[in-house]
MITIVEX-64074 format. One record per atom (N, C-alpha, C, O): residue number from 1; atom name; y, z, x negated. Coordinates in steps of 0.05 Angstrom, whole numbers, plus 5000, padded with zeros to 4 digits. Layout:
<atoms>
<k:NUM a:CA Y:Y Z:Z X:X>
...
</atoms>
This chain:
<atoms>
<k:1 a:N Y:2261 Z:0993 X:3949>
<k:1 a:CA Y:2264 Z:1009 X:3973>
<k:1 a:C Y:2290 Z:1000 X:3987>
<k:1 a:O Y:2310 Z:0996 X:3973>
<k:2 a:N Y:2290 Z:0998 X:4017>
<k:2 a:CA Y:2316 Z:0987 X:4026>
<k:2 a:C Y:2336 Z:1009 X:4033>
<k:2 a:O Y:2331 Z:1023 X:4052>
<k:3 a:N Y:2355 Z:1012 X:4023>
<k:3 a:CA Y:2380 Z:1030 X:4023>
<k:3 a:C Y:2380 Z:1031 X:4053>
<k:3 a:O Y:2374 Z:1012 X:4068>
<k:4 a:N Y:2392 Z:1068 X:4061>
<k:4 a:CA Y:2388 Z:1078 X:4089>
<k:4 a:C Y:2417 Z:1067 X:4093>
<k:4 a:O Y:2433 Z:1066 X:4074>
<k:5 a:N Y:2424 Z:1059 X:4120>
<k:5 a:CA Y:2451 Z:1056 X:4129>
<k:5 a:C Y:2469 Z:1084 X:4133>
<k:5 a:O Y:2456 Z:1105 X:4138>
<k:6 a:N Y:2498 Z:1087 X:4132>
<k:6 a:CA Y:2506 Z:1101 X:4146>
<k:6 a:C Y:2501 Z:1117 X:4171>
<k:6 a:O Y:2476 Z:1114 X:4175>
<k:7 a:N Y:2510 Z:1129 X:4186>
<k:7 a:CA Y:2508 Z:1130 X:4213>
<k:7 a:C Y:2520 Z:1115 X:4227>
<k:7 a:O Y:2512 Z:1102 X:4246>
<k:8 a:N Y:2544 Z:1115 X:4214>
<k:8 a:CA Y:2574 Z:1093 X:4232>
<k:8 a:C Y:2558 Z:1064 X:4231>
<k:8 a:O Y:2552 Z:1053 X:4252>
<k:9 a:N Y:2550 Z:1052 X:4201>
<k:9 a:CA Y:2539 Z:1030 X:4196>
<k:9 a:C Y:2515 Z:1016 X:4209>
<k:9 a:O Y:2510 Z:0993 X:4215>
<k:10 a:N Y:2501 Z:1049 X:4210>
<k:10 a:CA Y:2477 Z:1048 X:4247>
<k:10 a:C Y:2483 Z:1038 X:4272>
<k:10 a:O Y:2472 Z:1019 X:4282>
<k:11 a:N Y:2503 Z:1055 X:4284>
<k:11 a:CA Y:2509 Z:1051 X:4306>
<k:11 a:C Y:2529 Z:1011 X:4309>
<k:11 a:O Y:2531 Z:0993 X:4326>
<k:12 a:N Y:2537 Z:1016 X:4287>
<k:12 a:CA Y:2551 Z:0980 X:4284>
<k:12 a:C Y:2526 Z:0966 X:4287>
<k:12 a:O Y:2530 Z:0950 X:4306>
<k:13 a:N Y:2506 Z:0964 X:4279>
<k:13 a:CA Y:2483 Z:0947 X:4276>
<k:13 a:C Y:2462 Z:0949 X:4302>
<k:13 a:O Y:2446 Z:0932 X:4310>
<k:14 a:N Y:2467 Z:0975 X:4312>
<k:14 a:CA Y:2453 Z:0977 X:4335>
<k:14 a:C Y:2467 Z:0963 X:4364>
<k:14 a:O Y:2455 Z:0955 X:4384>
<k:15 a:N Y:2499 Z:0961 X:4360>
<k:15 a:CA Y:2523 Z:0948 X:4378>
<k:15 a:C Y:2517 Z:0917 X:4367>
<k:15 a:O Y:2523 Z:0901 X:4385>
<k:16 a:N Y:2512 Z:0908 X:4352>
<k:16 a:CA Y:2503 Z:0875 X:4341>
<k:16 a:C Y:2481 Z:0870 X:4363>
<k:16 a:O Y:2487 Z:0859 X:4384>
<k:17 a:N Y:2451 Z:0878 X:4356>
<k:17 a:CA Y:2425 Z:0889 X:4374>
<k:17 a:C Y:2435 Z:0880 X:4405>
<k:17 a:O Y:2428 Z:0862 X:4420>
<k:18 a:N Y:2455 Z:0902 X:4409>
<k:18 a:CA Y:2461 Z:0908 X:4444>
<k:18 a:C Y:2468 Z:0880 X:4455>
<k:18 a:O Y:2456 Z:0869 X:4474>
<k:19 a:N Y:2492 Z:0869 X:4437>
<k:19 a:CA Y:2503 Z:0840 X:4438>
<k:19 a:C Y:2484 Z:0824 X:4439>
<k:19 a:O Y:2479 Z:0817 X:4462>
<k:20 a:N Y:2473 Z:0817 X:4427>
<k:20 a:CA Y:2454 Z:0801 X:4417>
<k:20 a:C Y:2443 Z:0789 X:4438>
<k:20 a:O Y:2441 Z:0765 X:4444>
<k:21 a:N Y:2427 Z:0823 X:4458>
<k:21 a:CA Y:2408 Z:0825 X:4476>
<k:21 a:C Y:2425 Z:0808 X:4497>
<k:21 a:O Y:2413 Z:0791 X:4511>
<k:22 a:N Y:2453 Z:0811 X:4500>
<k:22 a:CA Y:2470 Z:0805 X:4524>
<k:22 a:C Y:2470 Z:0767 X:4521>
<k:22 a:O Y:2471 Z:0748 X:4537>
<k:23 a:N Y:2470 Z:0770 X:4499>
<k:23 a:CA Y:2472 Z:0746 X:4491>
<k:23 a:C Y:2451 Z:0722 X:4513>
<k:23 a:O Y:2454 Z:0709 X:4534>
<k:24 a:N Y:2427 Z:0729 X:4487>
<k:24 a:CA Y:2409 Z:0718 X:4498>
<k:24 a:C Y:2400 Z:0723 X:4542>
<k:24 a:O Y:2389 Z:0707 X:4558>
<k:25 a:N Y:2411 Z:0748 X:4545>
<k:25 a:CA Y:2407 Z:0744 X:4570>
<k:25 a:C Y:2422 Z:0729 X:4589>
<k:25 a:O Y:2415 Z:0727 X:4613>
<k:26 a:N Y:2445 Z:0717 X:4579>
<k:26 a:CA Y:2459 Z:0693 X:4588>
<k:26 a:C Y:2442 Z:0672 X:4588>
<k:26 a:O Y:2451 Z:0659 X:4607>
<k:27 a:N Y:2429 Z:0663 X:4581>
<k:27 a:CA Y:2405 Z:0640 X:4585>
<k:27 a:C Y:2397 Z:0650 X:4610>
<k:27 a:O Y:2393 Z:0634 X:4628>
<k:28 a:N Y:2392 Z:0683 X:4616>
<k:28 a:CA Y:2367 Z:0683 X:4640>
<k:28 a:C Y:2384 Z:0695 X:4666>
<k:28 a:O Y:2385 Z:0720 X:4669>
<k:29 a:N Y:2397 Z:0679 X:4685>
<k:29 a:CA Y:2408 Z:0692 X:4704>
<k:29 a:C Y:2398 Z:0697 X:4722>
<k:29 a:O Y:2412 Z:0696 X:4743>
<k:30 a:N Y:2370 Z:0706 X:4722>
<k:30 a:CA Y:2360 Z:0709 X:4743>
<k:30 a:C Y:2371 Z:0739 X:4759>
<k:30 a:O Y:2374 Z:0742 X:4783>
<k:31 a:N Y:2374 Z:0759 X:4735>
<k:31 a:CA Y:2385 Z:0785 X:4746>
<k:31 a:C Y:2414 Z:0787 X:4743>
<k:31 a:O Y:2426 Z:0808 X:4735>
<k:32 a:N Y:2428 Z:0760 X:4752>
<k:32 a:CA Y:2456 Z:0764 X:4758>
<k:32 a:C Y:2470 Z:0747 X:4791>
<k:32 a:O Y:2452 Z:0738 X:4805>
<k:33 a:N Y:2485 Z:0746 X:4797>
<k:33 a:CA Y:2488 Z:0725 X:4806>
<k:33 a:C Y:2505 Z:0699 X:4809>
<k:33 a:O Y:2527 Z:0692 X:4801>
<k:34 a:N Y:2484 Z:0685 X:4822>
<k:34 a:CA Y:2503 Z:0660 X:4815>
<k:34 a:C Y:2529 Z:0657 X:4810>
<k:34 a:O Y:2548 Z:0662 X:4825>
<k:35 a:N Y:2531 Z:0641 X:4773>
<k:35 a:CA Y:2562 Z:0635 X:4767>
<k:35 a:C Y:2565 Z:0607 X:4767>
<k:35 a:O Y:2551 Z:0593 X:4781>
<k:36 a:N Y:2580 Z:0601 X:4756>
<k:36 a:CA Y:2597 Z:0569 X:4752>
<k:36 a:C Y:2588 Z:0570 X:4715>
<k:36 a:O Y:2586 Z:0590 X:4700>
<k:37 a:N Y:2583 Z:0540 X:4709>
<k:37 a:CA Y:2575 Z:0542 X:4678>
<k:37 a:C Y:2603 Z:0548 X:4664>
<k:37 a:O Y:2603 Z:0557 X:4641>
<k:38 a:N Y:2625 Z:0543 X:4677>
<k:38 a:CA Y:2654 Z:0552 X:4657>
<k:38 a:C Y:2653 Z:0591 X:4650>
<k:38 a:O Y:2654 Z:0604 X:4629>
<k:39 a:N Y:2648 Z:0602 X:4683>
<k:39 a:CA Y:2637 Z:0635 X:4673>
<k:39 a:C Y:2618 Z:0643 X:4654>
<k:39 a:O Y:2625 Z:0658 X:4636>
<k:40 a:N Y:2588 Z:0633 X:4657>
<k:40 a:CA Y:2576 Z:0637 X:4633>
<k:40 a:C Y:2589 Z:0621 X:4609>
<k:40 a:O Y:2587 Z:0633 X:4588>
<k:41 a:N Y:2603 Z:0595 X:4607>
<k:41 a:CA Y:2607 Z:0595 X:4575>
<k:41 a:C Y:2629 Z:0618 X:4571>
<k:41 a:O Y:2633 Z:0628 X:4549>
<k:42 a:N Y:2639 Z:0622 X:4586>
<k:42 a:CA Y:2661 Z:0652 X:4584>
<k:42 a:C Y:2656 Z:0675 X:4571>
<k:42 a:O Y:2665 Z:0689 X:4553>
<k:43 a:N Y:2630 Z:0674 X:4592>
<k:43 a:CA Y:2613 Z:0694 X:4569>
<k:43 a:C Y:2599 Z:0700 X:4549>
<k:43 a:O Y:2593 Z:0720 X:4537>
<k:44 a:N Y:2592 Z:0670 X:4546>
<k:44 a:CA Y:2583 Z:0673 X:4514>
<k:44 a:C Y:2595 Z:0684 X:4499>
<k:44 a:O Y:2594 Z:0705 X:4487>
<k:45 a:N Y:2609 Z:0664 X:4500>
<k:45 a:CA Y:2641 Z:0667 X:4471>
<k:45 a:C Y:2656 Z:0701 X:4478>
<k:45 a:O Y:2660 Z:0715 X:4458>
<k:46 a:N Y:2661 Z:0709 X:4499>
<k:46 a:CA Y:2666 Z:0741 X:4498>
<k:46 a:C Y:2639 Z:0760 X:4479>
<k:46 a:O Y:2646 Z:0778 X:4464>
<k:47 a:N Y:2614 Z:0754 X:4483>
<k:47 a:CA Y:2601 Z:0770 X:4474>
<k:47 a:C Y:2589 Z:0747 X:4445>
<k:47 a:O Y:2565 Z:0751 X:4441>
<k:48 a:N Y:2598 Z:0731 X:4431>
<k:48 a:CA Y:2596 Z:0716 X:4407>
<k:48 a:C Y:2623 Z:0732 X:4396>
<k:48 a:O Y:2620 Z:0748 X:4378>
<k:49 a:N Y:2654 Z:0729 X:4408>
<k:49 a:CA Y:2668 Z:0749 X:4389>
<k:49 a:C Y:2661 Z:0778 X:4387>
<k:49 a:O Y:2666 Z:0788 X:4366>
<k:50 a:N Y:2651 Z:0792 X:4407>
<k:50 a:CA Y:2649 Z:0820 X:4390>
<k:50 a:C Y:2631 Z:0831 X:4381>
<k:50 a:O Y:2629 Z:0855 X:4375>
<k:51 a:N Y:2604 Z:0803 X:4379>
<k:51 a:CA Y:2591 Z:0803 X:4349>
<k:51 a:C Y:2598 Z:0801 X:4324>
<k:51 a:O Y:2587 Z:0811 X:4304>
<k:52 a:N Y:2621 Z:0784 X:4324>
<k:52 a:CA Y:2633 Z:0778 X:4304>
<k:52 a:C Y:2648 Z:0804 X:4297>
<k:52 a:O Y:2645 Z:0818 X:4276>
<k:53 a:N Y:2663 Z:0808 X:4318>
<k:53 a:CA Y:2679 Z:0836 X:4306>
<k:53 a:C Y:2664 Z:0860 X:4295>
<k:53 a:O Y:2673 Z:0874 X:4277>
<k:54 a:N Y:2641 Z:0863 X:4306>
<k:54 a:CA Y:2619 Z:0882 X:4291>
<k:54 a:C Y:2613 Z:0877 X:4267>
<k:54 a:O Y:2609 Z:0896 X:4251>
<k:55 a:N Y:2609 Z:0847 X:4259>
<k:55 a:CA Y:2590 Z:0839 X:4235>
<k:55 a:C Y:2617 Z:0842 X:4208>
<k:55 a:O Y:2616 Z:0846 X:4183>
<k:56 a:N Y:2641 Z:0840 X:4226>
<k:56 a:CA Y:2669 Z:0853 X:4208>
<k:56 a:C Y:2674 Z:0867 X:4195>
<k:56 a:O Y:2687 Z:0863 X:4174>
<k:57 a:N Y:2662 Z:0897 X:4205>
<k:57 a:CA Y:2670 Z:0924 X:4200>
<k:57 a:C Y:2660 Z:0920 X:4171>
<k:57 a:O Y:2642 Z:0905 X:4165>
<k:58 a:N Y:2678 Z:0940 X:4146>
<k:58 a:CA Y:2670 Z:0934 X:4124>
<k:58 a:C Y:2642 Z:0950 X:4122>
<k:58 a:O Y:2623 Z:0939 X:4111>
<k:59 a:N Y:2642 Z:0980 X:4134>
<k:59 a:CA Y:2617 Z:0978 X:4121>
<k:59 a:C Y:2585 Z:0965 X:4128>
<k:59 a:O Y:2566 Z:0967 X:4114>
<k:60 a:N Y:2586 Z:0953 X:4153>
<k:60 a:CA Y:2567 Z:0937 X:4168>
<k:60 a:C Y:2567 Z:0914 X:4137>
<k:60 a:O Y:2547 Z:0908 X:4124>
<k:61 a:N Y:2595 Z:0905 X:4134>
<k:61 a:CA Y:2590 Z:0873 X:4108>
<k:61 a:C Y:2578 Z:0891 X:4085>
<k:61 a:O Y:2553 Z:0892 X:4083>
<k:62 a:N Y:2588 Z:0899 X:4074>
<k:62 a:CA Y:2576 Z:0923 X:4048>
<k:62 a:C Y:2549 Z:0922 X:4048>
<k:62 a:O Y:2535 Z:0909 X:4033>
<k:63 a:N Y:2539 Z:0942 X:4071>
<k:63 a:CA Y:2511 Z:0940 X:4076>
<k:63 a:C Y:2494 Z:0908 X:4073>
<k:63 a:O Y:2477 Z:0902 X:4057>
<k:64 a:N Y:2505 Z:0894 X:4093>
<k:64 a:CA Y:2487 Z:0867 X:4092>
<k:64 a:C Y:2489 Z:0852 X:4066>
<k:64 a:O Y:2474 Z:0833 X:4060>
<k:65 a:N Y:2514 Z:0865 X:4046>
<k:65 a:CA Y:2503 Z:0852 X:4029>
<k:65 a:C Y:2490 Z:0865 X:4000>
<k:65 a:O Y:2486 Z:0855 X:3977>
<k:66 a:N Y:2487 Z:0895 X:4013>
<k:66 a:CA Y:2465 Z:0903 X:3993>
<k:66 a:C Y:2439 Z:0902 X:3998>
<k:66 a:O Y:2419 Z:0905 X:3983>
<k:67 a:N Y:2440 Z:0895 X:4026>
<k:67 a:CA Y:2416 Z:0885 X:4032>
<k:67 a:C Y:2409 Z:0851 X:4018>
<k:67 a:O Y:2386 Z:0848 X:4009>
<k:68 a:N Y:2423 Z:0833 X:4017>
<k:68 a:CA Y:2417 Z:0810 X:3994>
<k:68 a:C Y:2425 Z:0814 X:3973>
<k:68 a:O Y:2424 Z:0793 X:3960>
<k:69 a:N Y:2435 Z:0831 X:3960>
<k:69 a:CA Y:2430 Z:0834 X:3934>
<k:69 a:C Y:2408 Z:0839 X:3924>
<k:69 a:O Y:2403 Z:0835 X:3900>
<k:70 a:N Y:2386 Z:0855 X:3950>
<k:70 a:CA Y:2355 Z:0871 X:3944>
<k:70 a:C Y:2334 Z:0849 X:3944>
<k:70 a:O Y:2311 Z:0849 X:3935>
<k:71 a:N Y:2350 Z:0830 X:3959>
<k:71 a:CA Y:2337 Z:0803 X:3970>
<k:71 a:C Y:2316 Z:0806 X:3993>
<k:71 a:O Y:2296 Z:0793 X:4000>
<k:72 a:N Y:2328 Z:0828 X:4002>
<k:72 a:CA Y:2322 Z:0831 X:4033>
<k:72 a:C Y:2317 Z:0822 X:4053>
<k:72 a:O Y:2297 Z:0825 X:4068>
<k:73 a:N Y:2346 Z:0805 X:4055>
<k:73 a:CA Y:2355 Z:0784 X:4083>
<k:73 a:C Y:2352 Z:0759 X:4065>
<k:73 a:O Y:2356 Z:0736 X:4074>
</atoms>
């Protein structure tokens, strides 16, 4: 059975999700407007670090890695 997350550990994983989404919507600019490719790589890397800083938090790492210890991920 896969161990329930925190709440805090929830909401960290659901802020990964949000990123993620931002992420990938940098490929699609259709609902922004036109930038320069130096602004979007700007924005990658702004929303690549505070994935990172999410995937940080100790108990977000804890979790992911009781999740491969279960052999989950």
């Amino acid at each position: 059975m896969t161990p329930r997350p925190s709440d805090e550990v929830l909401i960290r994983l659901a802020g990964i999700a949000a990123q993620v989404e931002d992420l990938l919507a940098l490929d699609h600019q259709t609902n922004k407007a036109p930038v320069g490719l130096t602004t979007v790589k700007n924005d990658r890397r702004r929303t690549m670090e505070a994935i990172l800083v999410l995937l940080a938090d100790p108990g977000v790492r804890d979790y992911l890695a009781e999740l491969k210890r279960l052999d989950v991920l």
